[in-house]
Each structure stands twice: as C-alpha cells, then as structure tokens.
MARKEMAR-992532 format. One record per atom (N, C-alpha, C): residue in one letter; x, y, z. Coordinates in pm, 1 decimal. Layout:
! MARKEMAR-992532
<residu:a, c1:X, c2:Y, c3:Z> .
...
***
This chain:
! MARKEMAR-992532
<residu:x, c1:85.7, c2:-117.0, c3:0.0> .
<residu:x, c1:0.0, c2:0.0, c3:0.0> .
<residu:x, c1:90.3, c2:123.3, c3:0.0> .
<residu:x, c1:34.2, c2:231.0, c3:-55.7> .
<residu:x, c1:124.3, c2:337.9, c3:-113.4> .
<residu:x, c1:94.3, c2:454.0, c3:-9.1> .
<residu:x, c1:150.7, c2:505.3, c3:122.7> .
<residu:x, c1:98.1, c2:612.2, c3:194.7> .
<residu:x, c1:53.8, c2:726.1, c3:124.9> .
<residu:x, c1:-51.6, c2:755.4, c3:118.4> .
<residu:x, c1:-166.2, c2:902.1, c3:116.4> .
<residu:x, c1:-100.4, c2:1019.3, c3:124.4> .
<residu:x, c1:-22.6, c2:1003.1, c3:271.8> .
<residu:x, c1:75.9, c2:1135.1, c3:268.8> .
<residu:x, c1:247.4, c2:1188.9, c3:233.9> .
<residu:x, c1:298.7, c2:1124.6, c3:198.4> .
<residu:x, c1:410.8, c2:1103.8, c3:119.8> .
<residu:x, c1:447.9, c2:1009.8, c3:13.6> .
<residu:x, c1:381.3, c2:893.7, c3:-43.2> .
<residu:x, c1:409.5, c2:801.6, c3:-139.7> .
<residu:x, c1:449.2, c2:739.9, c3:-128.1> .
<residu:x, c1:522.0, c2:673.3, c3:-5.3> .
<residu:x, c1:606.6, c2:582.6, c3:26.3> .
<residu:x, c1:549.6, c2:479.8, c3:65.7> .
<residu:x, c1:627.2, c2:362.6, c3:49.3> .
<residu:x, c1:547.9, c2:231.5, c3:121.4> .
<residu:x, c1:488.4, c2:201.3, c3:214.1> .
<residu:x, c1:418.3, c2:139.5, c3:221.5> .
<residu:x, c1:381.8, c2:117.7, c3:416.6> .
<residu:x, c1:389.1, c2:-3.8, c3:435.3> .
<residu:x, c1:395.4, c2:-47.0, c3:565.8> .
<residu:x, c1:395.7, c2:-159.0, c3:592.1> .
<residu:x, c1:290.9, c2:-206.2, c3:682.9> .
<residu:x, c1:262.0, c2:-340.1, c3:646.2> .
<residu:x, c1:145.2, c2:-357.9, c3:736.5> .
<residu:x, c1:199.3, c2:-502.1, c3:876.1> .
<residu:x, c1:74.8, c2:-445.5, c3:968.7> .
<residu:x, c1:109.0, c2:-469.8, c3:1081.1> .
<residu:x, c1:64.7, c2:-665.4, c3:1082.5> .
<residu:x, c1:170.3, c2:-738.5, c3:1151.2> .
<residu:x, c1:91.9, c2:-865.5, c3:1155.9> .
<residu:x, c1:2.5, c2:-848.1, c3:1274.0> .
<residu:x, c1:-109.6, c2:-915.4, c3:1236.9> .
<residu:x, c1:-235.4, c2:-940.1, c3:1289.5> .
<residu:x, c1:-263.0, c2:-1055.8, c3:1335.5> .
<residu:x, c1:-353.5, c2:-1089.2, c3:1430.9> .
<residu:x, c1:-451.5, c2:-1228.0, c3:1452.4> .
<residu:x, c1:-531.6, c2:-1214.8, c3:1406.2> .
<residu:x, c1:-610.5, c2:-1270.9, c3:1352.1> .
<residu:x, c1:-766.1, c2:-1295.4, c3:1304.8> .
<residu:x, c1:-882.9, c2:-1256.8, c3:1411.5> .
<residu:x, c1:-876.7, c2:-1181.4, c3:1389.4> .
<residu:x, c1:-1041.0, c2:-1096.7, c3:1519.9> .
<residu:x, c1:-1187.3, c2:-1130.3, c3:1393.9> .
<residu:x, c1:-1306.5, c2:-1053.5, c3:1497.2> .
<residu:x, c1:-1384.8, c2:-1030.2, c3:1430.9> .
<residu:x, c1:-1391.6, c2:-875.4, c3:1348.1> .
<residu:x, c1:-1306.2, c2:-811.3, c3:1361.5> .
<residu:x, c1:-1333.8, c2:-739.2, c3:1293.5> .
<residu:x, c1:-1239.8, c2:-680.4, c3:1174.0> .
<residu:x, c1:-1159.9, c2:-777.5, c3:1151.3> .
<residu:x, c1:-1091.7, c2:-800.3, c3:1043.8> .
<residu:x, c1:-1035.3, c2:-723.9, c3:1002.1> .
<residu:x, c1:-958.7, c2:-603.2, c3:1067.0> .
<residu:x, c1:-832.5, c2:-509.4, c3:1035.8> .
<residu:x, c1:-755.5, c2:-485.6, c3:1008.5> .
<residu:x, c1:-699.8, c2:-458.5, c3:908.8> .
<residu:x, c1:-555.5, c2:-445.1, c3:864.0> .
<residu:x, c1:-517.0, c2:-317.8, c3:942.1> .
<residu:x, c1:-369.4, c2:-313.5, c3:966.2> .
<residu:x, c1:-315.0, c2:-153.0, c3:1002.7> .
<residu:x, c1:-186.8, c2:-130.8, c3:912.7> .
<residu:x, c1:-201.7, c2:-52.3, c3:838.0> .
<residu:x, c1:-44.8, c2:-15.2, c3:786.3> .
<residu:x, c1:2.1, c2:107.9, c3:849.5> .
<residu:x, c1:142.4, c2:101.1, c3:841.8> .
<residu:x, c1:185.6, c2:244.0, c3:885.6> .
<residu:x, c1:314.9, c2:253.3, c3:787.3> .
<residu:x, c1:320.6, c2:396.6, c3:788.8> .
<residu:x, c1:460.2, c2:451.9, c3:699.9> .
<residu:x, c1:552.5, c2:486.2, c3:774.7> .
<residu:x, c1:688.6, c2:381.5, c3:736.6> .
<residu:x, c1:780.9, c2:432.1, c3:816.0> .
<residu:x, c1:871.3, c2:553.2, c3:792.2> .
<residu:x, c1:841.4, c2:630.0, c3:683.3> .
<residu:x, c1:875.9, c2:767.4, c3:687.3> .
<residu:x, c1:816.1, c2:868.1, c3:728.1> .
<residu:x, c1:717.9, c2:863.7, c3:761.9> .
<residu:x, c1:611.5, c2:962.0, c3:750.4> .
<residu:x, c1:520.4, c2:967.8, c3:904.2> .
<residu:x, c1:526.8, c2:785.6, c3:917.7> .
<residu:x, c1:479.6, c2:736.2, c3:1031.8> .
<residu:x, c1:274.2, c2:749.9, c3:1041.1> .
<residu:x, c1:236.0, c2:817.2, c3:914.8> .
<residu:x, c1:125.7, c2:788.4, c3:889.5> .
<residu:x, c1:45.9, c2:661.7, c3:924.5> .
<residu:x, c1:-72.8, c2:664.3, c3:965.9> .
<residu:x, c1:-96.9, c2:460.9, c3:970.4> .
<residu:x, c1:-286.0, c2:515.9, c3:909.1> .
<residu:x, c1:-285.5, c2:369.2, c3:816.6> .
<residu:x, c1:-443.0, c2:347.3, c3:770.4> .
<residu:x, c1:-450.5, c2:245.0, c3:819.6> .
<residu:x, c1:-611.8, c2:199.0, c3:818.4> .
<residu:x, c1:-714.4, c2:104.8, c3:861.4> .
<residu:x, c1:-752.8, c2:41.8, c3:777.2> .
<residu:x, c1:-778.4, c2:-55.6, c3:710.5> .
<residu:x, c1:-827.5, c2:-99.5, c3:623.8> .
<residu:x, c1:-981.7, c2:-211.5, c3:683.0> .
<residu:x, c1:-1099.2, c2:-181.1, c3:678.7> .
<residu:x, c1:-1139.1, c2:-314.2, c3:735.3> .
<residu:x, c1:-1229.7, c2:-224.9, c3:860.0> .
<residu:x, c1:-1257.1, c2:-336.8, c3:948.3> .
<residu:x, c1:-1351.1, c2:-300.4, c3:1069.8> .
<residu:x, c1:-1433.9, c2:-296.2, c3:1075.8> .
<residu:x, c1:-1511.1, c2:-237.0, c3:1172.8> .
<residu:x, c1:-1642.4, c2:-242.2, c3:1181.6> .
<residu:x, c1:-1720.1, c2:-100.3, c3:1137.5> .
<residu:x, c1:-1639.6, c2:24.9, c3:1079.5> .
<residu:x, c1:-1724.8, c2:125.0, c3:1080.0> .
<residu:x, c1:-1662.2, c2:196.5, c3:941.9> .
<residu:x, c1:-1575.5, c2:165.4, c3:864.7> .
<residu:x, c1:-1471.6, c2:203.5, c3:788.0> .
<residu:x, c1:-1387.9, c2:64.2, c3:671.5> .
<residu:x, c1:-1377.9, c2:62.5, c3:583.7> .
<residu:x, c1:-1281.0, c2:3.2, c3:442.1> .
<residu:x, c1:-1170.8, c2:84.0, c3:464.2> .
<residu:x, c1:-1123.7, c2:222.7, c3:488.9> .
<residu:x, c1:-1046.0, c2:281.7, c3:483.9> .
<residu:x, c1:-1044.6, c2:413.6, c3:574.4> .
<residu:x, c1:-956.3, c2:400.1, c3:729.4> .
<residu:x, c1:-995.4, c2:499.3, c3:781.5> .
<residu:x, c1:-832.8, c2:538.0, c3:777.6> .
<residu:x, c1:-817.0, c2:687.0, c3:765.4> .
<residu:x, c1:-682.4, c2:754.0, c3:802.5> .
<residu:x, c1:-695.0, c2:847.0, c3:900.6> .
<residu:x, c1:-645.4, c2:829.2, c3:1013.2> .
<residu:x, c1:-646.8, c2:921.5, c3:1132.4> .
<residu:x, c1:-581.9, c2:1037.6, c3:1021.7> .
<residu:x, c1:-620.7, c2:1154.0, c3:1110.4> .
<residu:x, c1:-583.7, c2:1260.3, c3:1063.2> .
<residu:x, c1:-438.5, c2:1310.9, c3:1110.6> .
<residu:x, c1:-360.0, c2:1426.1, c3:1081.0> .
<residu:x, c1:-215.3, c2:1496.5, c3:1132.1> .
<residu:x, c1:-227.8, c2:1517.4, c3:1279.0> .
<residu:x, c1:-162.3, c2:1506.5, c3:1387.5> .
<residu:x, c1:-183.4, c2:1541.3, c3:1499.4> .
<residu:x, c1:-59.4, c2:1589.0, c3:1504.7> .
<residu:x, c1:0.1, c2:1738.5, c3:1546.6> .
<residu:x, c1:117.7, c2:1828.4, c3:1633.8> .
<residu:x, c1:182.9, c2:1703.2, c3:1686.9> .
<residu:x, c1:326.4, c2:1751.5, c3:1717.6> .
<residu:x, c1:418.3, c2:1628.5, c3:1796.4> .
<residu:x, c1:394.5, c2:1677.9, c3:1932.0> .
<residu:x, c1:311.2, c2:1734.3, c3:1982.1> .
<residu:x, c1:297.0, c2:1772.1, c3:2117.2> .
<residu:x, c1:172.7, c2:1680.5, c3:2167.2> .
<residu:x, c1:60.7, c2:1607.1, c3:2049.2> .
<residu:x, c1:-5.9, c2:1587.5, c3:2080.8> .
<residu:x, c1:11.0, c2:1446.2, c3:1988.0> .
<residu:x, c1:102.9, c2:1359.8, c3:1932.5> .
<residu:x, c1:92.5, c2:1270.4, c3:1849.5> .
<residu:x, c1:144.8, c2:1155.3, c3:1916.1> .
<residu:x, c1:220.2, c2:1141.9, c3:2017.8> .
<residu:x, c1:278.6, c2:1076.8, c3:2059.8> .
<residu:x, c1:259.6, c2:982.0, c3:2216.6> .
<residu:x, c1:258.9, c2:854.0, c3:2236.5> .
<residu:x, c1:241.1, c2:805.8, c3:2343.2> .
<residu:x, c1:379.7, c2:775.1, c3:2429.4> .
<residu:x, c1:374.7, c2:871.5, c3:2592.7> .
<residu:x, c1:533.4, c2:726.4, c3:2667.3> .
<residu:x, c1:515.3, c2:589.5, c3:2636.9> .
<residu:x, c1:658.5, c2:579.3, c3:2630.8> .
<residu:x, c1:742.6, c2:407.4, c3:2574.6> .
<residu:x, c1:699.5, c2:363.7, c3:2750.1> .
<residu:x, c1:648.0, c2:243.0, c3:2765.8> .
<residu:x, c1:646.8, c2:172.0, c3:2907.4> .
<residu:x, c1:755.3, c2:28.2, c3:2915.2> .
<residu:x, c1:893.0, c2:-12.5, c3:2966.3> .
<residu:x, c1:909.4, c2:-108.4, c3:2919.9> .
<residu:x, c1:972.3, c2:-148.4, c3:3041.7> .
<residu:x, c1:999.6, c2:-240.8, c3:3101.6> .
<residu:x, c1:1111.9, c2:-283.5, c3:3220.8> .
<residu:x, c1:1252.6, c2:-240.3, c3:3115.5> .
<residu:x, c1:1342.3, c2:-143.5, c3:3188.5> .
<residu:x, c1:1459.3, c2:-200.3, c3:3137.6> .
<residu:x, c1:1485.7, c2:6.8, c3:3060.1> .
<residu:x, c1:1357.9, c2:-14.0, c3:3077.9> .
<residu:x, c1:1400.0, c2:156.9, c3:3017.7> .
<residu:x, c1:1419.8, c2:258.9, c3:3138.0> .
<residu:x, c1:1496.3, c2:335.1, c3:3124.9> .
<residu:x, c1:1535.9, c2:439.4, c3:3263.9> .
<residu:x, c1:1394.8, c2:510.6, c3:3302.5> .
<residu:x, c1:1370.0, c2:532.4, c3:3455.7> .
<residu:x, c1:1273.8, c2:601.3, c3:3443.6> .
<residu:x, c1:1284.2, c2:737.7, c3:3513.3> .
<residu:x, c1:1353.6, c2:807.1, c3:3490.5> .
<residu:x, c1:1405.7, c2:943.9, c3:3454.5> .
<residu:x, c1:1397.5, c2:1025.1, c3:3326.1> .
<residu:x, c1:1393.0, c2:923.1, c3:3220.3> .
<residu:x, c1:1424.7, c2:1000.1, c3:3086.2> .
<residu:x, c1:1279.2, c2:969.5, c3:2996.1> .
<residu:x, c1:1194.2, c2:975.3, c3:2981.5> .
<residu:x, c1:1053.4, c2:963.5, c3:2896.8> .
<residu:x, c1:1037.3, c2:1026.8, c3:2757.5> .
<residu:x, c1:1008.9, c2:866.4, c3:2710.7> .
<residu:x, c1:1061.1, c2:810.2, c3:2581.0> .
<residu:x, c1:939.5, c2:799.1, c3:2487.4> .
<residu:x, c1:911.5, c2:868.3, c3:2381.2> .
<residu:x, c1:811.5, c2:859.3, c3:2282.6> .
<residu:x, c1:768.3, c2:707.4, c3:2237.1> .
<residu:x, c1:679.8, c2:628.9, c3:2203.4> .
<residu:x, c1:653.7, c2:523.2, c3:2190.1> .
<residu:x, c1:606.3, c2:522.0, c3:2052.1> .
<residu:x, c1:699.8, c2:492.2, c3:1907.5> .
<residu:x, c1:665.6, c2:518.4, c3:1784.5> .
<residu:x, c1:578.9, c2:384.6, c3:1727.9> .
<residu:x, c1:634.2, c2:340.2, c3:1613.8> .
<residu:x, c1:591.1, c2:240.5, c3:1542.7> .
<residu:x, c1:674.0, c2:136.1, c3:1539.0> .
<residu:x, c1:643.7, c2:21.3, c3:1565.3> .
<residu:x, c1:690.8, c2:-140.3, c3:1534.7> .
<residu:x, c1:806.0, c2:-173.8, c3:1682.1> .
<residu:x, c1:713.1, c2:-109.3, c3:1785.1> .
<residu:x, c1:770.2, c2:-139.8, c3:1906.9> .
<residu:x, c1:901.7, c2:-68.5, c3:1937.5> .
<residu:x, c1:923.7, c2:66.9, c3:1936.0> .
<residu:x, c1:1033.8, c2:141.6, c3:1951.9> .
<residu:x, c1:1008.8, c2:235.2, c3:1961.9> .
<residu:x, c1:1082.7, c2:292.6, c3:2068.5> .
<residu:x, c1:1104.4, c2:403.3, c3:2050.6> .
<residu:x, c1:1142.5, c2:512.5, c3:1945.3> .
<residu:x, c1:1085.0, c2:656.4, c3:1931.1> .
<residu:x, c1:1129.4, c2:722.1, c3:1819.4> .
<residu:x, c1:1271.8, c2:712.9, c3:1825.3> .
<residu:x, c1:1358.6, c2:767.7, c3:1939.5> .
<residu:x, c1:1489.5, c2:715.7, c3:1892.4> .
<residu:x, c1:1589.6, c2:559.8, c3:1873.1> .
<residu:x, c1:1459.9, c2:451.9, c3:1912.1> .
<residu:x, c1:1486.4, c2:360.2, c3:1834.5> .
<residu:x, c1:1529.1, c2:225.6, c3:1916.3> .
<residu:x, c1:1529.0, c2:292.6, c3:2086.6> .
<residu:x, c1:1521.9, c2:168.2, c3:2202.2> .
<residu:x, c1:1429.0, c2:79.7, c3:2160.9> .
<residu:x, c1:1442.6, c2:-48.3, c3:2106.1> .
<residu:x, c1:1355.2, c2:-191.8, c3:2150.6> .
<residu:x, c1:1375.9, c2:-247.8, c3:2281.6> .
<residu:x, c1:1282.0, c2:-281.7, c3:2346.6> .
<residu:x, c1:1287.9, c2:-375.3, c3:2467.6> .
<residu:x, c1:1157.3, c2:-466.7, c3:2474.0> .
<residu:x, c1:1199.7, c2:-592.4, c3:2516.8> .
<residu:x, c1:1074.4, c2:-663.5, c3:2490.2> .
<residu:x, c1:962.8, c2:-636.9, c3:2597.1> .
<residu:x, c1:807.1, c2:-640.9, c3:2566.2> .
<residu:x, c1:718.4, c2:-587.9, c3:2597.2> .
<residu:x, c1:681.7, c2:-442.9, c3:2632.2> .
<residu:x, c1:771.1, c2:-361.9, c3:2549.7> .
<residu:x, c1:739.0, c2:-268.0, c3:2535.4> .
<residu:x, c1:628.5, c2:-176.5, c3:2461.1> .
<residu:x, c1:516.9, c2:-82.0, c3:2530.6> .
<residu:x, c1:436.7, c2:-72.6, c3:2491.9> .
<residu:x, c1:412.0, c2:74.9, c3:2499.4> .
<residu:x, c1:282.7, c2:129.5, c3:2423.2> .
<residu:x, c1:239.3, c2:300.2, c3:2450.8> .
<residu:x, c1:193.4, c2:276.8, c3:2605.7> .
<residu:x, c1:201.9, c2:363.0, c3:2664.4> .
<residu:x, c1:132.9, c2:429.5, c3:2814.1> .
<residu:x, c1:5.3, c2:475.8, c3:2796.1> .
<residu:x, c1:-111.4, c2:513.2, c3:2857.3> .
<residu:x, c1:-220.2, c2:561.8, c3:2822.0> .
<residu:x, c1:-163.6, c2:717.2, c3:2858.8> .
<residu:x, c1:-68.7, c2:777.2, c3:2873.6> .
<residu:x, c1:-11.4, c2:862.9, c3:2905.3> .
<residu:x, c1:29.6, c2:960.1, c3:2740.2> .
<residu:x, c1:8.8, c2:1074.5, c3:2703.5> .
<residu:x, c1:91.6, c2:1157.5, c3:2595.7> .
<residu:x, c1:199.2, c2:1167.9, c3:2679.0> .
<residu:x, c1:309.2, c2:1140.0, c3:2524.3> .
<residu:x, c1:458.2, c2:1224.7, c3:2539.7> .
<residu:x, c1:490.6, c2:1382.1, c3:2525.3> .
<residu:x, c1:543.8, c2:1439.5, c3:2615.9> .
<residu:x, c1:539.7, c2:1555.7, c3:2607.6> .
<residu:x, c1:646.1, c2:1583.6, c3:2570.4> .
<residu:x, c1:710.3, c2:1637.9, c3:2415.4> .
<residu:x, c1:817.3, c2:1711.5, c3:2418.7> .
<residu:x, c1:863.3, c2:1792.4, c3:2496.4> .
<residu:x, c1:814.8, c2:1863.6, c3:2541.6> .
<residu:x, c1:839.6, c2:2028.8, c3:2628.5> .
<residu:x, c1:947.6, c2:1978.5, c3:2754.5> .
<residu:x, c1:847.4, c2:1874.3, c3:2837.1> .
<residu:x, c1:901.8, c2:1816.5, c3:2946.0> .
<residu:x, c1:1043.0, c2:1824.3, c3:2977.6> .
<residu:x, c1:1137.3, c2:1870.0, c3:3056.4> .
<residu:x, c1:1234.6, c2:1882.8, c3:3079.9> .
<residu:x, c1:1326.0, c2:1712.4, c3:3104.4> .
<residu:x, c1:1243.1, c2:1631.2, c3:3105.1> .
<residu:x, c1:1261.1, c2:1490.8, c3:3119.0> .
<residu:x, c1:1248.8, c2:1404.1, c3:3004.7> .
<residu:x, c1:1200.0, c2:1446.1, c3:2885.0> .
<residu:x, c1:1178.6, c2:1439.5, c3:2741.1> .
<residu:x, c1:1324.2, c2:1390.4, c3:2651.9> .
<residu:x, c1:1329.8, c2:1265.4, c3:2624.6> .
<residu:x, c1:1441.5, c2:1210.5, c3:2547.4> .
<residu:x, c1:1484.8, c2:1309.0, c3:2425.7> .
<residu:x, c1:1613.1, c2:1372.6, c3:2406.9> .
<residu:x, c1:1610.9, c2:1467.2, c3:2328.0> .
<residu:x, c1:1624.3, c2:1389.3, c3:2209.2> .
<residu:x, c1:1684.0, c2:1324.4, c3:2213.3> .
<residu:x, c1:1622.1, c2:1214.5, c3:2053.3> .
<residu:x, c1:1559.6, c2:1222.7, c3:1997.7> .
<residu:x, c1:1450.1, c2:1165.7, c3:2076.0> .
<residu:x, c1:1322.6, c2:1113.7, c3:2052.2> .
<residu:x, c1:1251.1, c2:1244.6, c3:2009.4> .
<residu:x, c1:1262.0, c2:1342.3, c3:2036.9> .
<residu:x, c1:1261.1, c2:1467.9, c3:2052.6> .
<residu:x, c1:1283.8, c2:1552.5, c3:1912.1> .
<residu:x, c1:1390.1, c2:1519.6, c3:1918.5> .
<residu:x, c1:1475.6, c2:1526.7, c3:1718.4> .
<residu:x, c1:1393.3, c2:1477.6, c3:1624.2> .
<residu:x, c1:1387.6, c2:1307.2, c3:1668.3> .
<residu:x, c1:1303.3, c2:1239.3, c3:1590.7> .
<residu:x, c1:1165.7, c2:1289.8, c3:1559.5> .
<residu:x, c1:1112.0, c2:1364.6, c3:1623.6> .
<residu:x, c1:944.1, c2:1385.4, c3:1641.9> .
<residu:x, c1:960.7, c2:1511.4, c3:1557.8> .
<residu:x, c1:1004.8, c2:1589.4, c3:1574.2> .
<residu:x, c1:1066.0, c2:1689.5, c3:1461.4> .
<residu:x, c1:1090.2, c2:1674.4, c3:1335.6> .
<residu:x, c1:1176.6, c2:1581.3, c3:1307.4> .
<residu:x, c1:1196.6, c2:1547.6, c3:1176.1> .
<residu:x, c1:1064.7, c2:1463.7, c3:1120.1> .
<residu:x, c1:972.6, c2:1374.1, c3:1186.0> .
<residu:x, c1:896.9, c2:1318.1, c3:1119.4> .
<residu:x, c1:792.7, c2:1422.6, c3:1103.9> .
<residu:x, c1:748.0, c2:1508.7, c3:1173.6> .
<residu:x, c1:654.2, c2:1606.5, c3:1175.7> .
<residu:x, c1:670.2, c2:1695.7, c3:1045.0> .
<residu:x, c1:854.1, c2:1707.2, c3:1034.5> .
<residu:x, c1:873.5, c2:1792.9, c3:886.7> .
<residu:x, c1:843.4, c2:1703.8, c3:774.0> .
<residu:x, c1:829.8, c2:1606.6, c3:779.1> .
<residu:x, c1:807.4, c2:1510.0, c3:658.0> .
<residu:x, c1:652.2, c2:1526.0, c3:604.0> .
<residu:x, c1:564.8, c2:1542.0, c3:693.4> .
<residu:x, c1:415.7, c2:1563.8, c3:655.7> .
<residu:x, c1:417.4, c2:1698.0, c3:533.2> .
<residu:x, c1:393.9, c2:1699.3, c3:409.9> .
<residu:x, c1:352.5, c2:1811.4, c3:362.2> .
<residu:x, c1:220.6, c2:1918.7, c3:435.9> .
<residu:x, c1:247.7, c2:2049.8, c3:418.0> .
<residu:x, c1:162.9, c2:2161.7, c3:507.9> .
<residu:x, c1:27.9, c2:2137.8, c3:433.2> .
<residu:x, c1:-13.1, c2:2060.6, c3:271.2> .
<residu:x, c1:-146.8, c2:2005.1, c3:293.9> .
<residu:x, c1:-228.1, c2:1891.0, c3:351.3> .
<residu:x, c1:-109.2, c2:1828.6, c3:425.6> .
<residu:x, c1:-147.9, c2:1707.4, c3:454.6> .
<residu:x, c1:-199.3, c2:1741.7, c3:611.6> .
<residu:x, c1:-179.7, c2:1857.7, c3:664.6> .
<residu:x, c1:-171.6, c2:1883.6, c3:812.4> .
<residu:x, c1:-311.4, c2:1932.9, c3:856.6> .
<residu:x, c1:-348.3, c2:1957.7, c3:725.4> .
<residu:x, c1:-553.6, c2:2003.8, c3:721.9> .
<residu:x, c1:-615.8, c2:1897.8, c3:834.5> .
<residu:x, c1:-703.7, c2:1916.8, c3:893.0> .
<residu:x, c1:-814.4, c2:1848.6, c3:956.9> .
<residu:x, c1:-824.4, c2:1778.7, c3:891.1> .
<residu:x, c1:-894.9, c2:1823.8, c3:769.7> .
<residu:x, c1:-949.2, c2:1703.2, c3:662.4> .
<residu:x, c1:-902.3, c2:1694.9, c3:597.0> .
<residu:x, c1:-739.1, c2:1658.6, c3:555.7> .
<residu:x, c1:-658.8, c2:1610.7, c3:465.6> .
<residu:x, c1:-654.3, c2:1495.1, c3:435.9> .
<residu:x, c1:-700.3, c2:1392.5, c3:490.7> .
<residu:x, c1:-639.5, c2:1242.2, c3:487.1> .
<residu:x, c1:-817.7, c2:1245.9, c3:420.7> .
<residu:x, c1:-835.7, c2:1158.3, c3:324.2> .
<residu:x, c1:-992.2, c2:1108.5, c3:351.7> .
<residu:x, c1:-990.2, c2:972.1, c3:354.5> .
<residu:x, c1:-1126.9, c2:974.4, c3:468.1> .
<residu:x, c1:-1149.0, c2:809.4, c3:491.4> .
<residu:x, c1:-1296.5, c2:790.7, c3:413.9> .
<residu:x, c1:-1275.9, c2:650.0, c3:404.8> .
<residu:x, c1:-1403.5, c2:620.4, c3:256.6> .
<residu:x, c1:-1513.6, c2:527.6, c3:363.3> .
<residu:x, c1:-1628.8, c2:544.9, c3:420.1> .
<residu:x, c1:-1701.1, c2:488.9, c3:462.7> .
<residu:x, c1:-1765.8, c2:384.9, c3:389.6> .
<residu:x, c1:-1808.6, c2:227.8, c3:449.9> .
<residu:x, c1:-1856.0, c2:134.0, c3:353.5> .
<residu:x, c1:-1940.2, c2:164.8, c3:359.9> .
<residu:x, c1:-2040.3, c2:98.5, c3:207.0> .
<residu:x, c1:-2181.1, c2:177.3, c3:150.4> .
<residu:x, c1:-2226.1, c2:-4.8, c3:178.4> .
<residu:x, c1:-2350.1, c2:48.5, c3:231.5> .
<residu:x, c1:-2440.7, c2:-81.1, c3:267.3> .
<residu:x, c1:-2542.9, c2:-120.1, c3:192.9> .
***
C-alpha cells in the first residue's frame, strides 16, 4: 500500500484474526498509519496530529525512568530503544518536558517535517465509509 501522505510504502502490521478483520499499515517515513477493514470504515486515516499531541510514553522494564521516551511504530522508541514488551502508556509524550528524550525529541521533529503543510488540514487524509 502506497501512503496518502508522502508516497512511500507502508507496511502492514501482523495481525490475529479478530472479528473485525483489520488491517493496520503504517509509513515508516512519515509514520502515517491506515485502517483498512472493521467495523465502521474500508479505509480509515487518522488525521495529522502536532508532535505535542501525536505521541504516546514508551512503558518497558529495562527503560530508565528518569528520561521519557516517545513510543513510535513497530515497538520502539522514536529514537529507536527496543525492549521486549514494550508498549504506549495511556499517558501523551510531552516534548516540552524537561525529562523528554532529546532524541526522541529530534526524531518527532523530523517526522513532523516530513508531513507536507497540505497534509496537516483536519481534513486532509480522507477516509471512505462502507456503503451498505
């Protein structure tokens, strides 16, 4: 699948077989992710969210807990810590935070510059509702 907001590949997420039969891709440049599938949507694309507001803390045994770590795509951190069972926090990452991985930090920056300024619209991404 070809990401919406930069052209680049995406990759899709392995899955179990649920009932509601979801695909997730995400772009690893861009970090974009679609839906394919479900129960309310064929094709949903979350919309652009600010890096102030896009990001979940990394939760993992093994990660310092002094330094709070963005929780990106395919189990890593934006700057790129794997640890096993590592997961998002129900918690946002706060850049600002004086405790804020400056990495990760960098990283959230640079992927944020990757979005083109039409892609950052509310309603830039469109999602295609199934017709019944």
């Amino acid at each position: 699948m070809e990401c919406d907001v930069c052209g680049r590949a995406m990759w899709r997420w392995p899955t179990l077989p649920t009932e509601r039969d979801e695909e997730i891709w995400s772009c690893s440049w861009c970090h974009a992710s679609t839906h394919v599938g479900g129960d309310w949507f064929e094709v949903a694309r979350p919309p652009y969210l600010p890096v102030e507001m896009r990001w979940e803390t990394a939760v993992a045994d093994g990660l310092p807990l002094d330094v709070s770590h963005a929780f990106g795509i395919f189990d890593r951190t934006l700057c790129g810590i794997q640890q096993v069972g590592m997961s998002p926090s129900e918690y946002g990452w706060l850049p600002q935070r004086g405790n804020a991985c400056g990495a990760c930090r960098e990283a959230a920056g640079v992927i944020d510059d990757r979005w083109p300024q039409a892609m950052k619209g509310e309603d830039a991404r469109v999602s295609v509702a199934r017709r019944l």
